[in-house]
C-alpha positions in Angstrom: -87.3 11.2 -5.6 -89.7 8.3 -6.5 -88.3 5.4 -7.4 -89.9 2.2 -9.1 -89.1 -1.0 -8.4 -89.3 -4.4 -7.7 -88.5 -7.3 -5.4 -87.3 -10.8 -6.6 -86.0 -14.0 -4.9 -83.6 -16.8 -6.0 -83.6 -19.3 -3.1 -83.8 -16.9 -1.0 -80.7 -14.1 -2.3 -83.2 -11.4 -2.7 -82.8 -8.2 -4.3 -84.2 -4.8 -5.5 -84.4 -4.4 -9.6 -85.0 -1.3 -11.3 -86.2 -1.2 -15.0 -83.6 1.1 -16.4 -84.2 1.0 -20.4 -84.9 4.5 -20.0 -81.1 5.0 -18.4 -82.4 7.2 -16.0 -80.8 5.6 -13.4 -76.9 5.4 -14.7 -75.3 7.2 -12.0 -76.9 5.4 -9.3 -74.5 6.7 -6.3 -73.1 4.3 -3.6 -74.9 5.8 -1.0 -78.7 5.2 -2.8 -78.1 1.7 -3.4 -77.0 1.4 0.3 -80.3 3.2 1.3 -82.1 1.2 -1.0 -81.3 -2.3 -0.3 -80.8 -1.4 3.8 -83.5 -3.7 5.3 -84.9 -0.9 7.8 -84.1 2.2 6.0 -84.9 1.2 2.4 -86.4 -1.8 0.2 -84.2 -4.7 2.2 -82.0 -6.8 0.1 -78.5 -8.5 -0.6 -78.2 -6.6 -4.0 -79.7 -4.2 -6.5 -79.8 -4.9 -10.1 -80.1 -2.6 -13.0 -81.9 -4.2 -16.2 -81.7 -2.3 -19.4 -81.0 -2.8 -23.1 -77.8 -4.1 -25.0 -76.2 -3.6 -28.8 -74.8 -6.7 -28.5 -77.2 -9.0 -26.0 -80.7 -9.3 -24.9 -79.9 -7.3 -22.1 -77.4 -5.5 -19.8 -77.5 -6.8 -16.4 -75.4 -4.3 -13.7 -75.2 -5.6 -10.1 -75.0 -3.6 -6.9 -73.7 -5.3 -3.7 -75.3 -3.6 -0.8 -72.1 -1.3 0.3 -72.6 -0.2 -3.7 -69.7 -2.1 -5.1 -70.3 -4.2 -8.3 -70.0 -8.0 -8.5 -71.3 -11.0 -10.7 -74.0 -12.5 -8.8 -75.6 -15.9 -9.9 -78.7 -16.0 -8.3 -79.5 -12.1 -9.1 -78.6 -13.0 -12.9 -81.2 -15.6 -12.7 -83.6 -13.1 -11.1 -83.1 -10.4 -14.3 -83.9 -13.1 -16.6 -86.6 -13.8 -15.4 -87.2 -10.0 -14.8 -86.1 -9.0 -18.4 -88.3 -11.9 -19.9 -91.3 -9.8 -18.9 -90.2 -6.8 -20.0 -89.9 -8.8 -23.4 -86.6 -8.0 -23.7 -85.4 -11.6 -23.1 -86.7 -14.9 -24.9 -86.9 -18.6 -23.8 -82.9 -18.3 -24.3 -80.2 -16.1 -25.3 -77.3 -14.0 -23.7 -76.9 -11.1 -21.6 -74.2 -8.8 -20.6 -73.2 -7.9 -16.9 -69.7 -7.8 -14.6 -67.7 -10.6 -16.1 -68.6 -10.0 -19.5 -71.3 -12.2 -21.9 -73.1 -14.8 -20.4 -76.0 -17.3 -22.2 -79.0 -18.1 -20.5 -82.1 -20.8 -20.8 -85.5 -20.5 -19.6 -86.0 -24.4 -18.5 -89.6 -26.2 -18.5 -89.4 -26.5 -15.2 -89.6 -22.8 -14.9 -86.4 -22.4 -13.2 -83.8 -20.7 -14.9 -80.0 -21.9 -15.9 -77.3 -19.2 -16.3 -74.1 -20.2 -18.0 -71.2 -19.4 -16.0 -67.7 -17.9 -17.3 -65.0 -20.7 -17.7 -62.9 -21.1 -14.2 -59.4 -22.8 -14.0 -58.4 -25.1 -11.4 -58.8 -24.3 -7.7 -55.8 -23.1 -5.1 -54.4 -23.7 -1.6 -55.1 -21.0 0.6 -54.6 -21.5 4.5 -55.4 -25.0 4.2 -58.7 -24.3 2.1 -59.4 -24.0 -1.7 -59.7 -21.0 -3.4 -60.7 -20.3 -6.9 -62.9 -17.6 -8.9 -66.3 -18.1 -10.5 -67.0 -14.4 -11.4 -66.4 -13.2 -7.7 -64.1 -14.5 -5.2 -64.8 -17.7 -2.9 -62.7 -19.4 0.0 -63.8 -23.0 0.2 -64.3 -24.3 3.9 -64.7 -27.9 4.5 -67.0 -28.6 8.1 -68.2 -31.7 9.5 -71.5 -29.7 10.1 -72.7 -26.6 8.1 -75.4 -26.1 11.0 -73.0 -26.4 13.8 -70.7 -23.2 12.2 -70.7 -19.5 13.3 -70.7 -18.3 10.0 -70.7 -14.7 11.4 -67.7 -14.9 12.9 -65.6 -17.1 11.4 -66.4 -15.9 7.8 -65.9 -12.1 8.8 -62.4 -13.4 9.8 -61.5 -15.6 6.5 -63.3 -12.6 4.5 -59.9 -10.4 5.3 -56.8 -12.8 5.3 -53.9 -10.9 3.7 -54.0 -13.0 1.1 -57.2 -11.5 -0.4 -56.4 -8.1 0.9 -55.4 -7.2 -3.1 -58.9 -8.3 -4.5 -61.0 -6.6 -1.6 -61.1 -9.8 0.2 -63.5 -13.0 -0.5 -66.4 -14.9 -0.1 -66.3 -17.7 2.0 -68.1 -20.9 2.2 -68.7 -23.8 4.7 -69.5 -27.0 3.0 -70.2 -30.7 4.1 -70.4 -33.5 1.4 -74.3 -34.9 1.9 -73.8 -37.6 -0.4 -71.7 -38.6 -3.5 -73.8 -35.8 -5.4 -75.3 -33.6 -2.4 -73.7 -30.6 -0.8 -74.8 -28.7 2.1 -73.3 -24.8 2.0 -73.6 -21.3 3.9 -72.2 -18.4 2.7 -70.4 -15.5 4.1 -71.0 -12.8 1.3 -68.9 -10.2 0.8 -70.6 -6.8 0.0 -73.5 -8.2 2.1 -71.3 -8.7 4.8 -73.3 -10.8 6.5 -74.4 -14.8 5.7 -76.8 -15.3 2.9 -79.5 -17.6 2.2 -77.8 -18.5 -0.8 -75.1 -17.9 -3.0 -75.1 -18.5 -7.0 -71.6 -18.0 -7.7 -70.4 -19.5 -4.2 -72.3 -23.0 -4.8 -70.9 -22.5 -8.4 -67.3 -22.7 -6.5 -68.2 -25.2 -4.3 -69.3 -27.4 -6.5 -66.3 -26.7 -8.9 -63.8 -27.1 -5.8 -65.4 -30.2 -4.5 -65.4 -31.9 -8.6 -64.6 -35.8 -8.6 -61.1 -36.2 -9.8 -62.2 -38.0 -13.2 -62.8 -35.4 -15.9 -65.8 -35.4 -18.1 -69.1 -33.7 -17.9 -70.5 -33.5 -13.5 -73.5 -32.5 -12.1 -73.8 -31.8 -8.2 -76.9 -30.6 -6.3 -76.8 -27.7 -3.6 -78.3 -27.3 -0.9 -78.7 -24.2 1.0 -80.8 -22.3 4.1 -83.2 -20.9 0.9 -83.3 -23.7 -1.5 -81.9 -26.5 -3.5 -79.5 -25.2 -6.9 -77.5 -27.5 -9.5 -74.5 -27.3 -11.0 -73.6 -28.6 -14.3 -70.1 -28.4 -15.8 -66.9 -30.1 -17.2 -64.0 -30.8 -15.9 -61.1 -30.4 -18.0 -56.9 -30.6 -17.8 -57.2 -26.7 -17.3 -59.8 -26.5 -15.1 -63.7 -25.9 -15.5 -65.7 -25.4 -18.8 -69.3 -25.6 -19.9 -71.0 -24.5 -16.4 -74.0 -23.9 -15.7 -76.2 -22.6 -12.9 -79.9 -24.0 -11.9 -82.6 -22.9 -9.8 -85.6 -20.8 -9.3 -86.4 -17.0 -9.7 -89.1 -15.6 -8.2 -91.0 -12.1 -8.0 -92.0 -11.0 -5.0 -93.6 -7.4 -5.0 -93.0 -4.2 -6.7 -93.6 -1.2 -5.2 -92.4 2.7 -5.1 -90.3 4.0 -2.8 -89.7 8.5 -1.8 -86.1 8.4 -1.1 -85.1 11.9 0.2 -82.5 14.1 -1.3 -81.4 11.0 -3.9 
């Protein structure tokens, strides 16, 4: 079986996309996507996305994590519109549909691309750390030095606490304040199982978690191992409202790939 497809980048979360208008590939099974996005076996990448049409949207997103479970993924929504732009089924902005439900998005003159992000209420206590959700699951780690963690080890071990055992356990981040608006984060990704370049909905929750105490409207900058993202958003009594998530997409090659017995 030939497969289409092509390679994008968003600070460095990289991931296989698949034009699927057609629908031909619906019933992707777990063990292609694994194939596909295995980075000796297959393509190489920390997710695969499916873009295809929408009654109700510009487009459907539908995100793969590696191990072919299904998950919001900020950076990889950034990378379909950008993706679904060119296959002129997005415009400079509009909405699209994926995991969690509706989502708008803006193509911004800087040529990055801003993703709103679903509401989020207030963050929680877990183990001495914050927890909260911004479409997926993230444990909030403080450290006195990102560069200095074994983010291997220790987030494997956060990942499955029994307290996320119900939700399929969490991401989990180690952040250090680089200034009054500047954060420094790695990511252990779930799904990925492994530590990420970067991580759209876990510098969404970072930045949510780490929110000056004052409400009103907040913007923080990120900074990861692939790139610098923003976060926009407002606090409120019951938590977070209006975010939104900046940075770059980028293509980086299409190609076709002969999986066997797919």
């Amino acid at each position: 079986m030939k497969i289409k497809f092509h390679k994008y980048q968003g600070t460095g979360n990289d991931f296989v996309v698949i034009d699927n208008r057609s629908r031909e590939f619906d019933h992707l099974s777990e063990a292609l996507v694994t194939v596909l996005c295995h980075r000796k076996f297959g393509v190489g990448s920390d997710g695969l996305m499916l873009v295809q049409g929408a009654d109700d949207a510009d487009f459907e997103m539908v995100f793969f994590n590696p191990d072919g479970s299904k998950s919001l993924c900020g950076n990889g929504s950034r990378c379909a519109v950008v993706f679904a732009e060119r296959l002129g089924l997005a415009g400079a902005s509009g909405s699209f549909i994926t995991t969690d439900g509706r989502h708008d998005y803006r193509l911004l003159d800087s040529g990055e691309v801003a993703v709103q992000m679903r509401p989020a209420g207030p963050p929680r206590q877990v183990k001495g750390h914050l927890f909260l959700n911004t479409g997926s699951p993230h444990l909030v780690v403080r450290t006195d030095d990102v560069d200095a963690v074994d983010v291997a080890a220790e987030g494997k071990m956060l990942r499955y606490l029994p307290d996320f055992e119900k939700i399929g356990g969490t991401n989990v981040n180690f952040v250090a304040p680089m200034g009054d608006h500047d954060i420094g984060v790695r990511t252990f990704e779930r799904g990925v199982e492994r530590e990420t370049l970067s991580c759209g909905t876990g510098v969404t929750a970072v930045a949510l978690a780490l929110a000056a105490e004052v409400a009103g409207p907040q913007a923080v900058k990120i900074h990861t191992h692939g790139g610098v993202l923003r976060v926009r958003f407002h606090k409120t009594d019951a938590g977070f409202d209006d975010i939104w998530l900046e940075g770059p997409a980028q293509k980086v090659f299409s190609g076709e790939i002969d999986i066997d017995n797919a």
